[in-house]
VEXDREN-2710 file (C-alpha; in Angstrom, 1 decimal):
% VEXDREN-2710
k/r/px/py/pz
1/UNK/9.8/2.1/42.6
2/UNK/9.6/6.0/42.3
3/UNK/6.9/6.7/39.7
4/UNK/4.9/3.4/39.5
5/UNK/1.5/3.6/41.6
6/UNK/0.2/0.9/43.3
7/UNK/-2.9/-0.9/41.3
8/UNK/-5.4/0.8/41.0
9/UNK/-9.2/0.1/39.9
10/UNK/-10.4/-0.8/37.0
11/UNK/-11.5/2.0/33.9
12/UNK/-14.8/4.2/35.3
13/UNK/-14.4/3.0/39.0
14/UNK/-13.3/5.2/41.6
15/UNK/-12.4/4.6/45.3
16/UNK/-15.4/6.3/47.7
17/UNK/-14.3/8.0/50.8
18/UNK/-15.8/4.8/52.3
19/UNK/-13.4/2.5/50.3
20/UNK/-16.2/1.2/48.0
21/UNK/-15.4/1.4/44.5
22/UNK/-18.0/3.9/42.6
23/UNK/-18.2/3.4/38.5
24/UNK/-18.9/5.9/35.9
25/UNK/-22.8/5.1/35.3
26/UNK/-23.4/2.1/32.5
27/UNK/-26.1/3.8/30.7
28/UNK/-25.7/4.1/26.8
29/UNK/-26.6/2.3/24.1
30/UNK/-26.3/2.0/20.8
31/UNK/-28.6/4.6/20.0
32/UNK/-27.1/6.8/22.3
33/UNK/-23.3/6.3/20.8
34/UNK/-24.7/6.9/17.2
35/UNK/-26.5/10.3/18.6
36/UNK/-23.5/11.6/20.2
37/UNK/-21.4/10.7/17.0
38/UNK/-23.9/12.3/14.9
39/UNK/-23.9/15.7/16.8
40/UNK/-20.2/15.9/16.6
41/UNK/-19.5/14.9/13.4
42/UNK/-22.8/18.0/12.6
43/UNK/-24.0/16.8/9.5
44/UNK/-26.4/19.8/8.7
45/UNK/-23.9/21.9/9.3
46/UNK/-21.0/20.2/7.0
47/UNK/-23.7/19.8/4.7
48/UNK/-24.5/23.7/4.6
49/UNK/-21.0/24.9/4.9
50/UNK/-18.3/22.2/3.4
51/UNK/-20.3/21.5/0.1
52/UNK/-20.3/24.6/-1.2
53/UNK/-16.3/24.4/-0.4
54/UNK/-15.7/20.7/-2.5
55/UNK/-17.7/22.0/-5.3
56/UNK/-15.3/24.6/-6.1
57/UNK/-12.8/21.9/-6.2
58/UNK/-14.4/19.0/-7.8
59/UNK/-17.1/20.4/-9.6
60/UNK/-20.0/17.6/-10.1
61/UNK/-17.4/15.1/-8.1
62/UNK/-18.8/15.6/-5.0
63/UNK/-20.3/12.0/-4.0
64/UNK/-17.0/10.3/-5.4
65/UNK/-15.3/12.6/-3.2
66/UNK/-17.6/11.2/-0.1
67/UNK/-17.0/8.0/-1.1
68/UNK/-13.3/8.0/-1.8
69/UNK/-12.6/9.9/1.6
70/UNK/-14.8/7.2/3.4
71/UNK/-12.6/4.2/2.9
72/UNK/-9.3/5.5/5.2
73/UNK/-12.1/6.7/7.7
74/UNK/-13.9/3.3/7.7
75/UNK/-10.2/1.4/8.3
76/UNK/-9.3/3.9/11.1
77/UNK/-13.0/2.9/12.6
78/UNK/-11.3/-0.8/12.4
79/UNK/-8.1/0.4/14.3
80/UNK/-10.5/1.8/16.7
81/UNK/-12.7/-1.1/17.2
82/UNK/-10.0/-3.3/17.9
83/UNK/-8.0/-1.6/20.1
84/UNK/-11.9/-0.9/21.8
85/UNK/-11.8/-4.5/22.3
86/UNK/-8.7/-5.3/23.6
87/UNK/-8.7/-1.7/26.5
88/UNK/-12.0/-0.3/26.6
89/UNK/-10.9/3.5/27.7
90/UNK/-12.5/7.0/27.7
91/UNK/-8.5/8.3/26.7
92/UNK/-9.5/6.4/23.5
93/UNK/-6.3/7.1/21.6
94/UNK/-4.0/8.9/23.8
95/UNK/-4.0/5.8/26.0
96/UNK/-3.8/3.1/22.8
97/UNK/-1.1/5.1/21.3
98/UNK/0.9/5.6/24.5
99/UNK/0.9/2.0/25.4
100/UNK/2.2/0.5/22.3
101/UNK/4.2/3.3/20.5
102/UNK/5.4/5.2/23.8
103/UNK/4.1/8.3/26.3
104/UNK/5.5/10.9/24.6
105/UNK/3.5/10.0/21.1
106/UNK/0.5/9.0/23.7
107/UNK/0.3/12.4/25.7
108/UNK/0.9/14.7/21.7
109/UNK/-2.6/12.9/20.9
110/UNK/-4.6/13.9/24.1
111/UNK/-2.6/17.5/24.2
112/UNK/-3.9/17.5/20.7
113/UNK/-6.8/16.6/21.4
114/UNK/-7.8/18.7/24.2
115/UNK/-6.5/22.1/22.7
116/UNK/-8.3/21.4/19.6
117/UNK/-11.6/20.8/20.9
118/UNK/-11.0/24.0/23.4
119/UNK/-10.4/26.2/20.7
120/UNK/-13.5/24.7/18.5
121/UNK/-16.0/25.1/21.1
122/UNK/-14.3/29.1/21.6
123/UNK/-14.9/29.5/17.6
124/UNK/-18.3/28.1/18.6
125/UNK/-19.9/29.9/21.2
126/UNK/-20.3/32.9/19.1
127/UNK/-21.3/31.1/16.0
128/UNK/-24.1/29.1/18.3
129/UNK/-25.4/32.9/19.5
130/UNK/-25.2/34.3/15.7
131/UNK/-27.6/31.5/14.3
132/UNK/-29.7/31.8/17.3
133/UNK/-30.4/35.5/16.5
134/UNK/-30.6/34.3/12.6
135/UNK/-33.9/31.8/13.1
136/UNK/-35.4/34.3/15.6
137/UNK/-34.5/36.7/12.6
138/UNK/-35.7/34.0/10.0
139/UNK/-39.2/33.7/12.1
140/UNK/-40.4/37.0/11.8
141/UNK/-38.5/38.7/14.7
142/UNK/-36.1/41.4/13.2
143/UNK/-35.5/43.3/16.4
144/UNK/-34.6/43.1/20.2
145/UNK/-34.0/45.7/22.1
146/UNK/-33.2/47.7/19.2
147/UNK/-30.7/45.4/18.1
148/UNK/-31.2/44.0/14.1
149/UNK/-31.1/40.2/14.4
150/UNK/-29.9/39.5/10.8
151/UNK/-26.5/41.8/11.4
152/UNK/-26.2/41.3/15.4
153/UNK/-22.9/42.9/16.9
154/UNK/-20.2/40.6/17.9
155/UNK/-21.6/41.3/21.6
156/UNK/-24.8/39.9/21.0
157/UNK/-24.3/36.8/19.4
158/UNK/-21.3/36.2/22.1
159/UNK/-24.0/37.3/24.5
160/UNK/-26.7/34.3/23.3
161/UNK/-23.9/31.8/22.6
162/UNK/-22.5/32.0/26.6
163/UNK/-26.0/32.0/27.6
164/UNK/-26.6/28.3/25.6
165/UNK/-23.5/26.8/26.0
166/UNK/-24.4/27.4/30.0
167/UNK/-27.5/25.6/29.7
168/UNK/-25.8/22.7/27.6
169/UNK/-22.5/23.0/30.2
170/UNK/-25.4/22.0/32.9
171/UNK/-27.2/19.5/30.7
172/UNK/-23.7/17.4/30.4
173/UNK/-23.5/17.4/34.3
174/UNK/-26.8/16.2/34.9
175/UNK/-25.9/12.9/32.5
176/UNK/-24.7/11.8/29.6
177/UNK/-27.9/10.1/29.5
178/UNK/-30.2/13.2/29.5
179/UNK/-27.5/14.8/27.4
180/UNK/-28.0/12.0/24.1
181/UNK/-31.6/12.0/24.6
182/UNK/-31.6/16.2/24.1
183/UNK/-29.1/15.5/21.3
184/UNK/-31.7/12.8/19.6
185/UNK/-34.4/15.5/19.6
186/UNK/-31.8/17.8/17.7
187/UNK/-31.1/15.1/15.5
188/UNK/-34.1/13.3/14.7
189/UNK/-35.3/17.0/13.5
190/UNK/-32.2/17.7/11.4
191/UNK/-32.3/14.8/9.5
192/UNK/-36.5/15.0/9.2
193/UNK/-35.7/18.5/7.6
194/UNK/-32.9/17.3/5.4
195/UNK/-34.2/14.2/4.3
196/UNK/-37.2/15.9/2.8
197/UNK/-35.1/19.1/1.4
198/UNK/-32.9/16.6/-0.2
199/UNK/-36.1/14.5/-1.9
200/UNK/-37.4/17.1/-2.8
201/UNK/-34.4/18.5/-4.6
202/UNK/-33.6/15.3/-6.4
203/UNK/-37.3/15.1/-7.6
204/UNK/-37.7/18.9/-8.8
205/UNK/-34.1/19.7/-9.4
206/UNK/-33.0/20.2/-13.4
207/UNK/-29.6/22.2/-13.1
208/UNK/-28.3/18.3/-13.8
209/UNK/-29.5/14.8/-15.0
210/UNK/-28.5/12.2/-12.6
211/UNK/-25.6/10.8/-13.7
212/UNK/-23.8/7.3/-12.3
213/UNK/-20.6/8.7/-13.3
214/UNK/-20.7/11.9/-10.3
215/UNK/-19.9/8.4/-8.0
216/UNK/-16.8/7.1/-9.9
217/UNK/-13.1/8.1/-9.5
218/UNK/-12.9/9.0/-13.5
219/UNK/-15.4/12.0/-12.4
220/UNK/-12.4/14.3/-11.6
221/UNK/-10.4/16.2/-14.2
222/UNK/-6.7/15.5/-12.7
223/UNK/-5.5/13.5/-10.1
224/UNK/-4.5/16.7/-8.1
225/UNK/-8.5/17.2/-8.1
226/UNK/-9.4/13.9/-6.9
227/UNK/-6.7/14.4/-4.1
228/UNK/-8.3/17.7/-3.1
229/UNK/-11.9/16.4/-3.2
230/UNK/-10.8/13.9/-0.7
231/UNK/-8.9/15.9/1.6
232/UNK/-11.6/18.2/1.8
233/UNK/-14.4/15.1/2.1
234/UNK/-12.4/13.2/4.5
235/UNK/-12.4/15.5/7.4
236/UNK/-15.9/15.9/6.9
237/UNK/-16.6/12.5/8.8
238/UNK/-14.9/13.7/11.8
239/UNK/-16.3/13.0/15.2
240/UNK/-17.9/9.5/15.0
241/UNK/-14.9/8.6/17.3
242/UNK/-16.8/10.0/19.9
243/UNK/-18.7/6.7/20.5
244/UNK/-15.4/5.6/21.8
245/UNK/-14.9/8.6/24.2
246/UNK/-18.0/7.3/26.3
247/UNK/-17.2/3.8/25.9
248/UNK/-16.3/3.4/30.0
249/UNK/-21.0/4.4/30.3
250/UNK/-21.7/1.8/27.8
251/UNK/-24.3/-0.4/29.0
252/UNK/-22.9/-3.2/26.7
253/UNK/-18.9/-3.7/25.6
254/UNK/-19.9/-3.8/21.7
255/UNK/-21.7/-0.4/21.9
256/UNK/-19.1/1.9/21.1
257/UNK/-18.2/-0.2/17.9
258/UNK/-21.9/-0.6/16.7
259/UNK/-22.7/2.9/17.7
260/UNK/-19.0/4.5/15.6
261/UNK/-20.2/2.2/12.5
262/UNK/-23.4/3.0/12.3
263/UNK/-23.1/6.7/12.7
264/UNK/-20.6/6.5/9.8
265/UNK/-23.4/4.6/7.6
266/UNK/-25.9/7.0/8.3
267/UNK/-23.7/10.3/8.0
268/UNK/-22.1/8.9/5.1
269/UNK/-25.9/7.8/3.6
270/UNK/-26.7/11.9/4.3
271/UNK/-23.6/12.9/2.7
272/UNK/-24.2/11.1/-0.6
273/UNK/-28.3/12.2/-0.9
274/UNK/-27.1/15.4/-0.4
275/UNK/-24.6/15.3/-2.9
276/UNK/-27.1/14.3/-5.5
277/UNK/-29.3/16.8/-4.5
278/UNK/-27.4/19.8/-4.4
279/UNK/-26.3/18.8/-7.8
280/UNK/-29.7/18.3/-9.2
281/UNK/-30.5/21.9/-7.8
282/UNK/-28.2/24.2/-8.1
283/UNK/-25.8/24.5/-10.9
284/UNK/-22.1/24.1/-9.7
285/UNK/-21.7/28.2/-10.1
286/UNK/-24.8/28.7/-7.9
287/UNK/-23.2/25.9/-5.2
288/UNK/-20.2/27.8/-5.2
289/UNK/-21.7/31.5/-5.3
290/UNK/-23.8/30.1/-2.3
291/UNK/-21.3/28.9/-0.1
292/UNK/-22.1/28.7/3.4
293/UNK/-25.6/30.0/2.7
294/UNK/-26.4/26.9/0.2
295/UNK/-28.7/24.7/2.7
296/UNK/-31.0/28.3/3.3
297/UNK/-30.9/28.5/-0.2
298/UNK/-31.9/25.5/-1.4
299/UNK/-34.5/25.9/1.6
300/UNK/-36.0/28.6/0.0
301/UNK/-36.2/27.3/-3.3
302/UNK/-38.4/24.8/-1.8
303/UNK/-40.6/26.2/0.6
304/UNK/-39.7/30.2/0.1
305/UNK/-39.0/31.9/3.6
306/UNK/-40.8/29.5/5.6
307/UNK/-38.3/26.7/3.7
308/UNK/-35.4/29.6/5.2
309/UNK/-36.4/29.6/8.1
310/UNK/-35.9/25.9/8.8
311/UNK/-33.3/25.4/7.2
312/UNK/-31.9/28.0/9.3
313/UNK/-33.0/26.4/12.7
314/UNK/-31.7/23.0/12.0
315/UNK/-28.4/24.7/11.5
316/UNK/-28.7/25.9/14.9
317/UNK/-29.4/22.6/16.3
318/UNK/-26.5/21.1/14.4
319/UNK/-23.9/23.9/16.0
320/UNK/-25.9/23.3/19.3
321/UNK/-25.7/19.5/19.0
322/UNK/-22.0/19.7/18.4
323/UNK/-21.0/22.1/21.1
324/UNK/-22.3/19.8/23.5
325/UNK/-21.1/16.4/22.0
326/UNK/-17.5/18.0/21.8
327/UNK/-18.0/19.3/25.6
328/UNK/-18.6/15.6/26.7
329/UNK/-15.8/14.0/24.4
330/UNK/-13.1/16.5/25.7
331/UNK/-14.1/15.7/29.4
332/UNK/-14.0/12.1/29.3
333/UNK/-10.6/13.1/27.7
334/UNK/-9.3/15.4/30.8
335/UNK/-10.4/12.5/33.0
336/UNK/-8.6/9.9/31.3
337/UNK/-5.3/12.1/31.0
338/UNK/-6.0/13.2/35.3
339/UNK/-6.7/9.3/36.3
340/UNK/-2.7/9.0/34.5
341/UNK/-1.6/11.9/36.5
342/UNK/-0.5/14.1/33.7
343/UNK/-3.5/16.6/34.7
344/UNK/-4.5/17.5/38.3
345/UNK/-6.7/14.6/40.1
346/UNK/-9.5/17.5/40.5
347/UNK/-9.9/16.9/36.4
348/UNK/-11.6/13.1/37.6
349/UNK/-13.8/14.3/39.9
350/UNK/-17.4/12.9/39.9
351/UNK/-20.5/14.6/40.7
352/UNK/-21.7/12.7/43.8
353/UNK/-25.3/11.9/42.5
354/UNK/-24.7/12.2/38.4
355/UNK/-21.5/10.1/38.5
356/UNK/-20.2/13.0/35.6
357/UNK/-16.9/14.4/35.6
358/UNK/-18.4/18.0/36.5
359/UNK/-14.9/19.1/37.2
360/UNK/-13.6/18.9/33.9
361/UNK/-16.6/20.0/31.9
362/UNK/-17.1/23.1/34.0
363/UNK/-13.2/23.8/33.4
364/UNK/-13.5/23.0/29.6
365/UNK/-17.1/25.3/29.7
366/UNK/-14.8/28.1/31.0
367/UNK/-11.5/28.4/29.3
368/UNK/-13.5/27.8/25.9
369/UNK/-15.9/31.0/27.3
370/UNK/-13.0/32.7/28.0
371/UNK/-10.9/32.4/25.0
372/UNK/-14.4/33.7/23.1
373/UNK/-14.6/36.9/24.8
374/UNK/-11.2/37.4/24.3
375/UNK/-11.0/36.5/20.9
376/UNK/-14.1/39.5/20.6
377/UNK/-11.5/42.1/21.4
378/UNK/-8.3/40.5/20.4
379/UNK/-8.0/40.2/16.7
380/UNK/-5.2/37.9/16.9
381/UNK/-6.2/35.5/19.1
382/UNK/-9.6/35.2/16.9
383/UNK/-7.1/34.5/13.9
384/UNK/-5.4/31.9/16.0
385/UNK/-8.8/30.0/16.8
386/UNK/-10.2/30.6/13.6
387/UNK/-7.1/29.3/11.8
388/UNK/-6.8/26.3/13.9
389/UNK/-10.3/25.4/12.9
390/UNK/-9.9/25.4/9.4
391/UNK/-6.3/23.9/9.5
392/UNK/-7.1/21.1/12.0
393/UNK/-7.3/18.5/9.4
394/UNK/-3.7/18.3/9.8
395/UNK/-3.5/17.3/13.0
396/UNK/-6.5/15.2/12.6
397/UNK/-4.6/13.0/10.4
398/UNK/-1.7/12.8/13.0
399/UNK/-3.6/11.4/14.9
400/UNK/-5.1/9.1/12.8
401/UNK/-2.3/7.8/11.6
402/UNK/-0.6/7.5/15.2
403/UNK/-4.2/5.5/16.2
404/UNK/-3.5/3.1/13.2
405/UNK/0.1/2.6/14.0
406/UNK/-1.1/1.7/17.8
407/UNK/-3.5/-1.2/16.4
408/UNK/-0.5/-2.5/14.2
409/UNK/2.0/-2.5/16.7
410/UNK/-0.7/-3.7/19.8
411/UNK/-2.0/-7.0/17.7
412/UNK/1.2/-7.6/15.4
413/UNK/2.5/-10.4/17.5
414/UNK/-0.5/-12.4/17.6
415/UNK/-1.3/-11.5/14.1
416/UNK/1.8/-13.1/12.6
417/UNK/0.4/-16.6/12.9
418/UNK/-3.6/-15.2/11.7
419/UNK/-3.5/-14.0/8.2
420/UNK/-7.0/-12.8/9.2
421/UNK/-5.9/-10.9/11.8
422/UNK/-2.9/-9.7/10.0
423/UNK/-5.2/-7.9/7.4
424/UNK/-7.9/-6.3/9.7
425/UNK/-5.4/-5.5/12.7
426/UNK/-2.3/-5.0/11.0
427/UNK/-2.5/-4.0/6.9
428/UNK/-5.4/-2.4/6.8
429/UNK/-5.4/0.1/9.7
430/UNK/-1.8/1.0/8.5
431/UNK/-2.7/1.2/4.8
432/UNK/-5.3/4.0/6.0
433/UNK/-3.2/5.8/8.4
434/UNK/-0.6/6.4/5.7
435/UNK/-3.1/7.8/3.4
436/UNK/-4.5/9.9/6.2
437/UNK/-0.9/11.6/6.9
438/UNK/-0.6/11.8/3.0
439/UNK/-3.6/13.7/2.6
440/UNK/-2.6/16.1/5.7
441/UNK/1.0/16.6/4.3
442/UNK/-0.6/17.3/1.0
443/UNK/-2.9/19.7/2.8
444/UNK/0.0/21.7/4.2
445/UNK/1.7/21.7/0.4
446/UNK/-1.4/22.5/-0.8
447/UNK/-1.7/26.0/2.2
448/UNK/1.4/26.7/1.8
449/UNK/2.1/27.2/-1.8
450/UNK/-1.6/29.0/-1.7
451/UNK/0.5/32.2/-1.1
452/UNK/3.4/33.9/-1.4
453/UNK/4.3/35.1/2.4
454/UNK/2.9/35.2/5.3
455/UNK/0.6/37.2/7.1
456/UNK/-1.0/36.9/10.9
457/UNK/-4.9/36.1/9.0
458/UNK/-7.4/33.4/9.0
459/UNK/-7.3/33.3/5.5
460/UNK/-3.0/32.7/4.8
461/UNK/-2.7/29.6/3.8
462/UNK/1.0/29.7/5.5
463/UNK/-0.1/31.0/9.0
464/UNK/-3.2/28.2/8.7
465/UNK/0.1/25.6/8.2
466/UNK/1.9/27.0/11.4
467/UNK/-0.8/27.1/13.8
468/UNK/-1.3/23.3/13.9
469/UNK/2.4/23.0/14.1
470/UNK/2.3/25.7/17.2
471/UNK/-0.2/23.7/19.0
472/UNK/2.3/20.4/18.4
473/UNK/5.4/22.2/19.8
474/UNK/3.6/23.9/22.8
475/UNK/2.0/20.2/23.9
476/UNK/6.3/19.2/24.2
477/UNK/6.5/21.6/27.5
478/UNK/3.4/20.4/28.9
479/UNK/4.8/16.9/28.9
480/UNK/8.0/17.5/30.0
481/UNK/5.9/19.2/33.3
482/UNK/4.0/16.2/33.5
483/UNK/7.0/14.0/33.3
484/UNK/9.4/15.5/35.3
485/UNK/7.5/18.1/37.5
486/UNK/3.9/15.8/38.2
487/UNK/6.2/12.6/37.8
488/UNK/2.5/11.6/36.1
489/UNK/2.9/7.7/36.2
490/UNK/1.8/7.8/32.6
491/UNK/5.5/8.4/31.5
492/UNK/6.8/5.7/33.4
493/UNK/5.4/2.3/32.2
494/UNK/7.1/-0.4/30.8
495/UNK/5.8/-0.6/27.4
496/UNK/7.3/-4.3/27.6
497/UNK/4.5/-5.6/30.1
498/UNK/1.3/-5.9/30.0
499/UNK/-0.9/-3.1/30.1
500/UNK/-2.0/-1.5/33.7
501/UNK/-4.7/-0.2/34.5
502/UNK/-5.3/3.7/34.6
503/UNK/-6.4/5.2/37.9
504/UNK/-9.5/5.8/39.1
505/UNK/-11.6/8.8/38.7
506/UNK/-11.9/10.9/41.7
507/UNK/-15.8/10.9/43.3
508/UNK/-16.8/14.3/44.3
509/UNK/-16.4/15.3/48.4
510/UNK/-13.2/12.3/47.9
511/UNK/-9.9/13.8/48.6
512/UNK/-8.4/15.6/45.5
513/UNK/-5.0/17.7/45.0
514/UNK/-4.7/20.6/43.2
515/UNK/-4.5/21.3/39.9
END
């Protein structure tokens, strides 16, 4: 029948010009699943940026907002798990949510996906170069080639960010592997640096005694508060779900599960001490005067420029971490979307000796370098990638909520006759995924009635509403292409049988069409 392929191999195997099957490389464990989790999700840097932003909100609420915006996170982990179990697939969500709820739902969430991490890694590769100049700054060197480190030009902080996300663009071909094991360094060193920043603020802090009550819901001054505390703590956690996204190189079925929890535990452990400890050190006017700059701050409270200076590098690694961990995450996605046909077969092609999907990482690597430049020159476009950055917390909870509605409709059958499984598959994933698309639609009330009218900025909160919903309505031509133009066999499944599996990844020097 027009539209259905024949079988095909199963997830991470590819047929070799020979006509053996070649598999994506079963090398991760759960160390390695927590590391790249860790260096998406970019602790240091969410510490150093988003506190600063919750304490405006919440004043001394902070760890009740961490802990609050931690339970729908920990029930979409669930969903995720589950589904993990029942079709282990790099496509994580755009293939769960396509089977049970339909294509069209199912190819939103990886359009989503995709664009969003494009334009994060554009937004980026500059900010990677500026910190890069900031520690060499921080460490003594003020001056290259006559050019002041601690106010670079836009050309030379694009300039250093191209030339690292090049060498990390080449780490993520030569394995995912080599890739976690770079990331551990990164991270074993951020959290070495924070750990003992954070101790040492709790211990010599006095801008607040320790109070019990900064953990409990009662902590916030309105519900409105307590709403916006979440919101802005929620999206925080984002990224563990990259555990998932490698879960076809997992060494063991149960790793990506293990390595998504545990990365939550520990990020949500770092989240909590440093809480505490910015609220033992810095008064909540200080936290908010500091903004962005708090971790160097508190750094040099410590340790004066020397504590600066570090606090400073391990931001770096944290951007550097995350560039790369997004990189991998949205290539396992382009395969996954190319083995369904609804992007070019050249999208699954495998590096002959690393087993990686080069392909799409290079072609990932080079629209995100692209749309940098341009965004240099073209103050609009750097509006549009900026905005989508700080609005994507509304599509994030989209797709959230469409990955909790998958695990309820995938498992409801069985689950009517296991009340068990009727809570952890069924009530529970849904319960979260309606309070994740409550908190987005409050978070486009909440932008939208932040001004009056709109204006083509960054900082209107009614252009930072649009952009997600430009990026929804743009995916709707890309699938009708894929539908009607590729015929992609993604769109043509009967959602009434069971579930087939996708096609195989294309091995490099194999036989590939076009884009």
């Amino acid at each position: 029948m027009p539209g259905h392929p024949p079988p095909s191999p199963a997830p991470g195997t590819a047929a070799a010009p020979s006509g053996h099957p070649v598999a994506l490389p079963k090398v991760l464990g759960v160390l390695d699943g927590v590391v790249l989790s860790l260096s998406n999700i970019s602790p240091t840097f969410s510490i150093g940026v988003g506190l600063g932003m919750i304490g405006a909100s919440v004043g001394v609420g902070i760890p009740a907002a961490f802990l609050l915006g931690l339970l729908p996170i920990l029930g979409i982990a669930l969903a995720y798990t589950k589904l993990n179990q029942r079709e282990a697939n790099c496509g994580t969500a755009y293939v769960w949510v396509g089977r049970a709820v339909g294509p069209m739902p199912g190819y939103m969430i990886g359009w989503v996906t995709v664009v969003t991490q494009v334009l994060f890694l554009s937004y980026a590769i500059p900010l990677m170069g500026q910190y890069t100049l900031l520690a060499v700054d921080s460490m003594g060197l003020h001056r290259v080639a006559g050019v002041n480190l601690a106010d670079a030009p836009v050309f030379a902080s694009m300039a250093a960010g191209l030339v690292l996300a090049a060498g990390l663009t080449a780490l993520a071909i030569l394995g995912v592997e080599v890739a976690a094991r770079f990331q551990l360094v990164l991270i074993s060193l951020e959290f070495v640096v924070l750990l003992a920043l954070f101790l040492w603020a709790v211990v010599a802090g006095h801008a607040a005694s320790f109070d019990l009550d900064w953990f409990s819901p009662t902590v916030f001054s309105s519900p409105s508060v307590m709403a916006m505390g979440i919101l802005l703590a929620v999206f925080m956690y984002w990224g563990w779900e990259t555990a998932f996204s490698v879960t076809e190189e997992n060494a063991d079925a149960r790793t990506s599960a293990r390595a998504g929890m545990w990365s939550l535990a520990a990020v949500a452990g770092l989240f909590l001490f440093a809480a505490v400890a910015f609220q033992r050190a810095l008064t909540p006017e200080e936290l908010v005067a500091n903004g962005e700059r708090g971790l160097p701050y508190i750094g040099e409270m410590a340790a004066g420029g020397v504590g600066r200076a570090v606090t400073t590098l391990v931001l770096l690694c944290s951007i550097i971490a995350c560039v790369q961990s997004v990189l991998i995450g949205s290539a396992r996605q382009t395969l996954a979307m190319s083995r369904d046909g609804v992007l070019g077969a050249g999208w699954a092609a495998l590096h002959n000796r690393r087993r990686t999907p080069h392909v799409s990482t290079l072609r990932i690597a080079a629209v995100s370098a692209v749309l940098a430049l341009l965004s240099a020159g073209l103050g609009s476009l750097q509006d549009i990638i900026v905005g989508s950055v700080t609005s994507v917390g509304i599509l994030i909870s989209l797709y959230y909520a469409f990955a909790a509605l998958a695990c309820a409709i995938t498992f409801a059958p069985d689950a009517r006759r296991n009340p068990r499984m009727l809570v952890v598959t069924v009530l529970v994933p849904v319960a979260c995924g309606l309070a994740l698309l409550g908190l987005g639609c409050y978070m486009v009330f909440s932008l939208w009635t932040s001004c009056d009218h709109f204006a083509f900025a960054a900082d209107n909160g009614r252009f930072l509403t649009l952009v997600p919903m430009v990026i929804l309505v743009t995916g709707v031509p890309a699938a009708l292409w894929a539908k009607y133009r590729r015929r992609a066999p993604y769109f043509y499944r009967d959602p009434a049988s069971a579930p087939r599996t996708p096609e195989a990844p294309v091995p490099a020097g194999g036989s590939a069409p076009a884009m």
